[in-house]
C-alpha positions in Angstrom: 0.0 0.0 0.0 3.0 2.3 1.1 4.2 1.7 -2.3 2.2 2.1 -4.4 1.2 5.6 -2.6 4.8 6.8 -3.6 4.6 5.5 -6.9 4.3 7.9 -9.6 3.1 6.8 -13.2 6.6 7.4 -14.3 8.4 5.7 -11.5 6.2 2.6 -11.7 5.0 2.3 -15.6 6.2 -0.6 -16.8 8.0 -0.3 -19.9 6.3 -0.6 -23.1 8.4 -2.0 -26.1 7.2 -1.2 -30.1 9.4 -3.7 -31.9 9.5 -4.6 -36.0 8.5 -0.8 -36.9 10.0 1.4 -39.3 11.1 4.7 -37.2 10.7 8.0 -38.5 12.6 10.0 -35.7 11.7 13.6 -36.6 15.4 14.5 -37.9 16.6 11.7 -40.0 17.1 11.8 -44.1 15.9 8.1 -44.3 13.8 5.9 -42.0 15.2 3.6 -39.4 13.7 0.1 -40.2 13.3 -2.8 -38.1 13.3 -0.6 -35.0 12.9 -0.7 -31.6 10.7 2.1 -29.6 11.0 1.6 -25.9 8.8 4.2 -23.4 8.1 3.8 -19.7 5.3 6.4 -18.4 5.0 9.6 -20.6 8.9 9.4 -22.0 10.7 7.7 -24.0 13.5 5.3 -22.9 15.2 4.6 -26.3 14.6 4.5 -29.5 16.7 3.2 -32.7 17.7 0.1 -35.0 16.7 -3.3 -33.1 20.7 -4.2 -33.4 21.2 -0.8 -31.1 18.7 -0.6 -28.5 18.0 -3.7 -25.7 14.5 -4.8 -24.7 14.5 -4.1 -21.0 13.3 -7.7 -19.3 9.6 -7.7 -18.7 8.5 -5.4 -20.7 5.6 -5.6 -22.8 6.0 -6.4 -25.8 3.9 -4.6 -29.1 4.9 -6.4 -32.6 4.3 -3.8 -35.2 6.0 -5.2 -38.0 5.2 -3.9 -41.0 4.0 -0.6 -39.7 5.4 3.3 -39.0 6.1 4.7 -35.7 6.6 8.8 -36.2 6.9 11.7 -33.4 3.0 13.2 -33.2 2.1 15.9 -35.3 2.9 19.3 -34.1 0.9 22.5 -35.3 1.9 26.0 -35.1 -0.4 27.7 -36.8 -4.2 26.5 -35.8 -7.3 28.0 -33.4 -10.1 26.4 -31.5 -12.9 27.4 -30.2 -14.2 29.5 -33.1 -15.8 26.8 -35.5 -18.9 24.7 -34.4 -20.7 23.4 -37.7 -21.2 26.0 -40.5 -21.2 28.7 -37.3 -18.0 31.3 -36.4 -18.2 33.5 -33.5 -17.7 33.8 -29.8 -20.5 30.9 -28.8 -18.2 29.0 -30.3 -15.5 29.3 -27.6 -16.7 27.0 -25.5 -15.0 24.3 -22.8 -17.0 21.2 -24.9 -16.5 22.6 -28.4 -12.4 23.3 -27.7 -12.3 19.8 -25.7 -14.3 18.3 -29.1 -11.4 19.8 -31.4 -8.5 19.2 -29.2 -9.7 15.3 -29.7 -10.0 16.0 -33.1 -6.6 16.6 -34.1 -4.8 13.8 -31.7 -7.5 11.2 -33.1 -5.7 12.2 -36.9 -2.0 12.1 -35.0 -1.8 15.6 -34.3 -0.4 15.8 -30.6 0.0 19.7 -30.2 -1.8 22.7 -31.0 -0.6 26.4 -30.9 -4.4 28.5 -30.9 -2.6 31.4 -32.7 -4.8 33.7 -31.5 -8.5 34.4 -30.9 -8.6 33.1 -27.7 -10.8 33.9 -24.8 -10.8 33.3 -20.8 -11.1 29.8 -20.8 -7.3 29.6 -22.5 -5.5 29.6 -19.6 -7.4 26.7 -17.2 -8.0 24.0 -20.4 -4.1 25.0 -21.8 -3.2 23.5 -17.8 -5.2 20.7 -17.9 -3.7 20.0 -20.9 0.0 20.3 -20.4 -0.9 18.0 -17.1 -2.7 15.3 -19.1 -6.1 15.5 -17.2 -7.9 16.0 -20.6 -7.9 13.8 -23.9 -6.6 15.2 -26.8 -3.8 17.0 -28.6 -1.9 19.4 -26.2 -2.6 23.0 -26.3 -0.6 26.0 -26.0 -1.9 29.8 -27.2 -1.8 33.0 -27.8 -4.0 35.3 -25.6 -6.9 37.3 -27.8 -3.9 38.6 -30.3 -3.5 42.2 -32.0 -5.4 43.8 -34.7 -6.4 47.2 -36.0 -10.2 48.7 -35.9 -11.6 48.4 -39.5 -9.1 46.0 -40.3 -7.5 42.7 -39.8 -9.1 40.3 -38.2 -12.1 41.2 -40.3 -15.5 40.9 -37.8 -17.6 40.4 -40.9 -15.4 36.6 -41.5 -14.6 35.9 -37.7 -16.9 37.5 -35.7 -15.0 37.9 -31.9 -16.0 38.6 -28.4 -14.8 41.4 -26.5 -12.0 39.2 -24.9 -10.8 37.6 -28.1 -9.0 40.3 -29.8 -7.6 43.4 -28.9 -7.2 46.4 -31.5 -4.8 49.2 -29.9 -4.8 52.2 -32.2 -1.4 53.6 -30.8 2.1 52.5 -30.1 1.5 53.3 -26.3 -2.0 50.8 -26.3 0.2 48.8 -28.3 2.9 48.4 -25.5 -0.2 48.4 -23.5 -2.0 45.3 -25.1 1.2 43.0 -25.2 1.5 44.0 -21.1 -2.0 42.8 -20.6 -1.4 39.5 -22.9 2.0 38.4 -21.0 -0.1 39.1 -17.7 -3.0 36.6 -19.0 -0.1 34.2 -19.3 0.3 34.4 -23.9 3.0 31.7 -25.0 3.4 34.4 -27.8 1.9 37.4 -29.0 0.3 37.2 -32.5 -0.1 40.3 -34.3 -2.3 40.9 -37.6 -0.7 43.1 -40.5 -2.1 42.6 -44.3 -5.4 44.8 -45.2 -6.5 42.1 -47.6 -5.4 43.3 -50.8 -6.9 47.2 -49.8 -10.0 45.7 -48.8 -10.7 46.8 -45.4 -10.3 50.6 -44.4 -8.1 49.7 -41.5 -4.4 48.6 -41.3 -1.9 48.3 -38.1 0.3 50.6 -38.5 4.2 50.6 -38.8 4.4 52.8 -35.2 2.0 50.2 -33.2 3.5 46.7 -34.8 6.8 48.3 -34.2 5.7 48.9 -30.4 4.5 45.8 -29.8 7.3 43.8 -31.1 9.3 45.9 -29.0 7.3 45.3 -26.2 6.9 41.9 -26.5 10.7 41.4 -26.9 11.1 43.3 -23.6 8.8 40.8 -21.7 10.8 37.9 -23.0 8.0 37.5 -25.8 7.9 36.3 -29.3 5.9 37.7 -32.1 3.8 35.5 -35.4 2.2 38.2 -37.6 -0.2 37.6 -40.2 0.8 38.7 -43.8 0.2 37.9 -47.0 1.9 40.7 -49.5 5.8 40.2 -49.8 6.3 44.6 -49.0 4.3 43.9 -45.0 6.0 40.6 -44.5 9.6 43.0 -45.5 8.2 45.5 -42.7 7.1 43.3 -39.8 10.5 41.0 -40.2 12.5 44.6 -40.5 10.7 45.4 -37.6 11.8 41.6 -35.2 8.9 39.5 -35.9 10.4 36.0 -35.0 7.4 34.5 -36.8 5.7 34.8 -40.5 2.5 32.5 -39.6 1.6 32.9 -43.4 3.6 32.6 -46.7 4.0 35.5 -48.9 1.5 34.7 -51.7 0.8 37.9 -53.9 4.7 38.2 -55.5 7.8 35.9 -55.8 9.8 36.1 -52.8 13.8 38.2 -54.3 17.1 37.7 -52.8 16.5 41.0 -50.7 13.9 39.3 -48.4 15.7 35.9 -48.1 18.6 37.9 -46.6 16.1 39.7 -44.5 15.0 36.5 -43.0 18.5 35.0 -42.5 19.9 38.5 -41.3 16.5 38.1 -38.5 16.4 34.1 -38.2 12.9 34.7 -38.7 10.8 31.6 -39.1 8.2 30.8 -41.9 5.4 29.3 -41.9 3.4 28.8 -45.3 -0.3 27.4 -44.3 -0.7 26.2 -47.5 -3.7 24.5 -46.7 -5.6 27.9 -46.0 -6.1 28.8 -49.3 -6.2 25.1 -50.6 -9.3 24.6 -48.4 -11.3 27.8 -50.4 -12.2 25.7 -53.3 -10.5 22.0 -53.2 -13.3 19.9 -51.5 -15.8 21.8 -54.0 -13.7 19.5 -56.9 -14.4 16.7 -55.0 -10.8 15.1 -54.8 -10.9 11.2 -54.3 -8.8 11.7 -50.8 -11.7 14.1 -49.3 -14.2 11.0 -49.9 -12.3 8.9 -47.2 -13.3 8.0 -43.9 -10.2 9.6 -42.5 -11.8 12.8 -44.1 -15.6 12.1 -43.7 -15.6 11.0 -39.8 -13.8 14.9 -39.2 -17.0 16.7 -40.8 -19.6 18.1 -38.8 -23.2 16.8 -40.7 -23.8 20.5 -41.4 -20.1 20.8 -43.3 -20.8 17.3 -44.8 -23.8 18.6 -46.2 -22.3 21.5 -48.0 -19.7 20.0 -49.4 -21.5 17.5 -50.7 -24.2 20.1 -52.6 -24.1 20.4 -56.1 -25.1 24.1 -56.3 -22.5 25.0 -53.7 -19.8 23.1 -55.9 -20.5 25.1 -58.9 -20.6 28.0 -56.9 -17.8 27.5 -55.1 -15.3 26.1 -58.3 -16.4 29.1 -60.6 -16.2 31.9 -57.6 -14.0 34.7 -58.0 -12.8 34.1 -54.1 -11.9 30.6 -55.5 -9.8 31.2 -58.4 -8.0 34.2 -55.9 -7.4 31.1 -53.7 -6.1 29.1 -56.4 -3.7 32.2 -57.5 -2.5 32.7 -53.7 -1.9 28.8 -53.5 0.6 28.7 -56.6 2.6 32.0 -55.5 2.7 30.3 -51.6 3.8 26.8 -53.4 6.4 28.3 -55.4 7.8 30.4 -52.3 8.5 28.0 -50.2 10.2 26.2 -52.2 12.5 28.9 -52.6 12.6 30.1 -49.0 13.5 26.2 -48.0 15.9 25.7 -50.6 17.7 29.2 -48.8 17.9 27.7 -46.0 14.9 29.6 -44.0 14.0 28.2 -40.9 10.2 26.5 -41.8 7.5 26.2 -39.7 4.4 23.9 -39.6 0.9 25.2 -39.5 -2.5 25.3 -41.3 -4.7 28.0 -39.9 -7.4 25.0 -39.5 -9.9 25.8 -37.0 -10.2 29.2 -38.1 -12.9 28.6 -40.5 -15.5 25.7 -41.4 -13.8 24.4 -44.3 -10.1 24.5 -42.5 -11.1 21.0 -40.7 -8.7 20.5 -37.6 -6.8 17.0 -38.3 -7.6 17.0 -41.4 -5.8 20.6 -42.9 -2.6 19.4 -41.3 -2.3 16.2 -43.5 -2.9 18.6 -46.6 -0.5 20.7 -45.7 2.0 17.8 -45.5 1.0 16.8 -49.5 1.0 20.5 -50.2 4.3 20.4 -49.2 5.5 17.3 -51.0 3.9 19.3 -54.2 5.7 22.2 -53.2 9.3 20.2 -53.7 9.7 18.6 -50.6 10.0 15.2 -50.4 8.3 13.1 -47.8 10.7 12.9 -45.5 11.6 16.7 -45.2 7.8 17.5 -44.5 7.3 15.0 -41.9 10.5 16.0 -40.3 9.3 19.9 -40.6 5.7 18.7 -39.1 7.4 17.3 -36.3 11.1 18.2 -34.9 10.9 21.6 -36.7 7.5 22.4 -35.8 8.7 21.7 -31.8 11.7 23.9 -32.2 10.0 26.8 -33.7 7.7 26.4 -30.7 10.5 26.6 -28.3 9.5 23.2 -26.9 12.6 20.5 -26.2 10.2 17.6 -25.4 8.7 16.8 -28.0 8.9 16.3 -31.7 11.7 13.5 -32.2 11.7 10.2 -31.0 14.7 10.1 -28.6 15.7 9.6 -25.2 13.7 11.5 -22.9 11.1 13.5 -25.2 7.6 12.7 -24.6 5.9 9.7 -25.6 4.1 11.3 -28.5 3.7 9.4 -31.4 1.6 7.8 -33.9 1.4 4.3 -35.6 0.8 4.1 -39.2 0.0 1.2 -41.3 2.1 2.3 -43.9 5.2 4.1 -45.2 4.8 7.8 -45.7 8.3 8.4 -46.6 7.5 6.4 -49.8 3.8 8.5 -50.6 3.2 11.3 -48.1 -0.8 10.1 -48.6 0.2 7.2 -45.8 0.1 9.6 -43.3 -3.8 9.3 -43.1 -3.5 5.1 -42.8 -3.3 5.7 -38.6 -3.4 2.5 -36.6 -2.5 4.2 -33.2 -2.1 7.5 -31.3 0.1 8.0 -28.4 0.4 11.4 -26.7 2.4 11.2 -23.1 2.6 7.7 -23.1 -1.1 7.3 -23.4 -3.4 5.9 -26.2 -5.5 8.4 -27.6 -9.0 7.7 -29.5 -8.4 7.2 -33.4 -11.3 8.1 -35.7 -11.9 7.2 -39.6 -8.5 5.4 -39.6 -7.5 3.0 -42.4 -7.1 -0.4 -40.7 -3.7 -2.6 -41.8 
């Protein structure tokens, strides 16, 4: 009784062994096959080539030949709490709605979430419970509310907000102001919002408050995303310190001038290609958004529109789509040449922020994206999953090694030889527990 009192789940876990698997570690150019995956609680004890890695005695023993073991997903670039259905807006940020997406994403391998932005008073309390494992689902870390501009960017006519999701200083003082409020609310980073959608909305932030609050935010030991999508604001914000471009540039070709700005600033980039992609892709009704892996993640109402005729039509032959389409070739063709640079890249999706950007789902198109873009499999996966943890600042995660959490997921297939496999998911693991899989493909 004494014992077991003074055991801890770590202390006492016995160790769980995943033998015969091909390992995709999160940093490696080629896969490690026939390997060993050895975790006891939420870490993991070893991993490697069967030949380099001993199977502690009495462990239990998990065959999984013929399968894939890779670190879990990690997003930096989605939201919750704003999409329930065909519905956006504050009603939405609700404890069973965020709980209902956080499951989402681990049940499709996606382990951790940054909510970049949007985020209202329940953050803090479900981003705990989360870190501590006391809820299911994919980890969660945020940005508190986030910075706009009044008239502007982020547009209350697409994403309508409550009062305590977004804050819109219209000075550099409120600007010092805001990010002062967001690091006492506890903000893993401060997200700011610069782009006026092509001169579409009247109002635009303003070199002297983004200037301020990077500032700021640099002061408080802070990092900074900002929204862009023209190549002369995402000069400006990363001239300015933004550590973060949370979209690609997608109106012009990215020049030499900008890739030195990014080196000079070690800014990371983040494309989202799967933003635009999601405007008019399911309206052509590809064969892989027919799956079950796809199908089971759509709300009935979502299902329902995107299986409507009329809204196909619509939607393929829209001037929003073909804009879409445009912004979706420039961001394809610029990442390729910010990677091949030598750019620090990012991983993240925007899903969550609107119906159509479906959480689980999005980050599994932005991995083929990817591959389209010029990257092969390996370099994507290893970008969704090492990379993605570094850009978050987070040591614990993202490669499967010695002491990182126990986040990982089990596929019945080999993604390094078609990207596609990532969607075959046996098993989810996040902390050394088993998660609930949804619309898998069996082996």
């Amino acid at each position: 009784m004494f014992l077991s009192i003074l055991c801890s789940r770590d202390i006492c876990a016995k160790e769980l062994v995943f033998t015969g698997a091909r390992l995709i570690d999160g940093t490696a150019a080629q896969p490690i096959e026939d390997g060993v995956l050895v975790i006891k609680g939420d870490r993991i004890v070893a991993a490697g080539p069967r030949t380099a890695v001993a199977v502690p005695p009495g462990a239990e023993i998990h065959d999984q030949r013929g399968r894939t073991i890779l670190p879990g997903l990690i997003s930096d670039h989605s939201h919750v709490g704003i999409v329930k259905g065909l519905t956006v807006g504050p009603e939405n940020y609700t404890r069973e709605n965020i709980l209902g997406q956080l499951k989402a994403y681990a049940a499709r391998g996606v382990t951790t979430v940054m909510a970049l932005g949007l985020n209202g008073g329940l953050l803090p309390q479900l981003r705990a419970e989360a870190h501590a494992g006391k809820i299911p689902g994919a980890d969660l870390f945020g940005v508190d509310r986030g910075i706009g501009v009044t008239g502007g960017q982020p547009p209350d006519a697409v994403i309508h907000m409550g009062s305590d999701q977004i804050l819109r200083p219209a000075t550099a003082e409120e600007g010092r102001d805001a990010v002062r409020t967001m690091k006492a609310r506890g903000t893993d980073i401060v997200k700011l919002w610069l782009d006026d959608v092509g001169g579409t909305l009247p109002g635009k932030l303003q070199p002297a408050v983004y200037t301020a609050v990077i500032d700021e935010a640099h002061k408080l030991g802070l990092r900074v995303a900002a929204h862009v999508h023209d190549l002369e604001d995402a000069r400006a914000v990363v001239q300015a310190g933004a550590d973060v471009l949370a979209h690609g540039v997608r109106d012009k070709p990215v020049d030499p001038d900008f890739i030195a700005l990014l080196k000079a600033h070690n800014t990371w980039y983040v494309a989202t290609l799967a933003l635009d992609d999601a405007t008019f892709v399911y309206a052509e009704g590809p064969a892989w958004a027919k799956t079950p892996f796809v199908r089971t993640a759509l709300s009935p109402e979502l299902k329902a529109r995107f299986d409507d005729p009329a809204w196909q039509s619509e939607t393929r032959t829209s001037a929003k789509a073909q804009a879409a389409r445009d912004s979706l070739a420039m961001n394809l063709a610029n990442l390729k040449t910010v990677s091949e640079a030598g750019i620090r890249i990012g991983f993240g999706t925007d899903s969550g922020a609107t119906p159509e950007r479906v959480p689980g789902v999005a980050e599994h198109r932005e991995l083929a994206l990817m591959v389209q873009a010029g990257f092969t499999p390996m370099q994507a996966l290893n970008t969704a999953t090492a990379r993605a943890a570094d850009l978050l600042g987070l040591a614990d995660r993202g490669r499967l090694e010695a002491g990182r959490r126990a986040d990982f997921v089990i596929l019945a297939a080999d993604p390094s030889e078609d990207i596609a496999n990532t969607t075959r998911i046996v098993e989810v693991w996040r902390s050394g527990r088993p998660q609930e899989v949804v619309g898998a493909t069996s082996p």
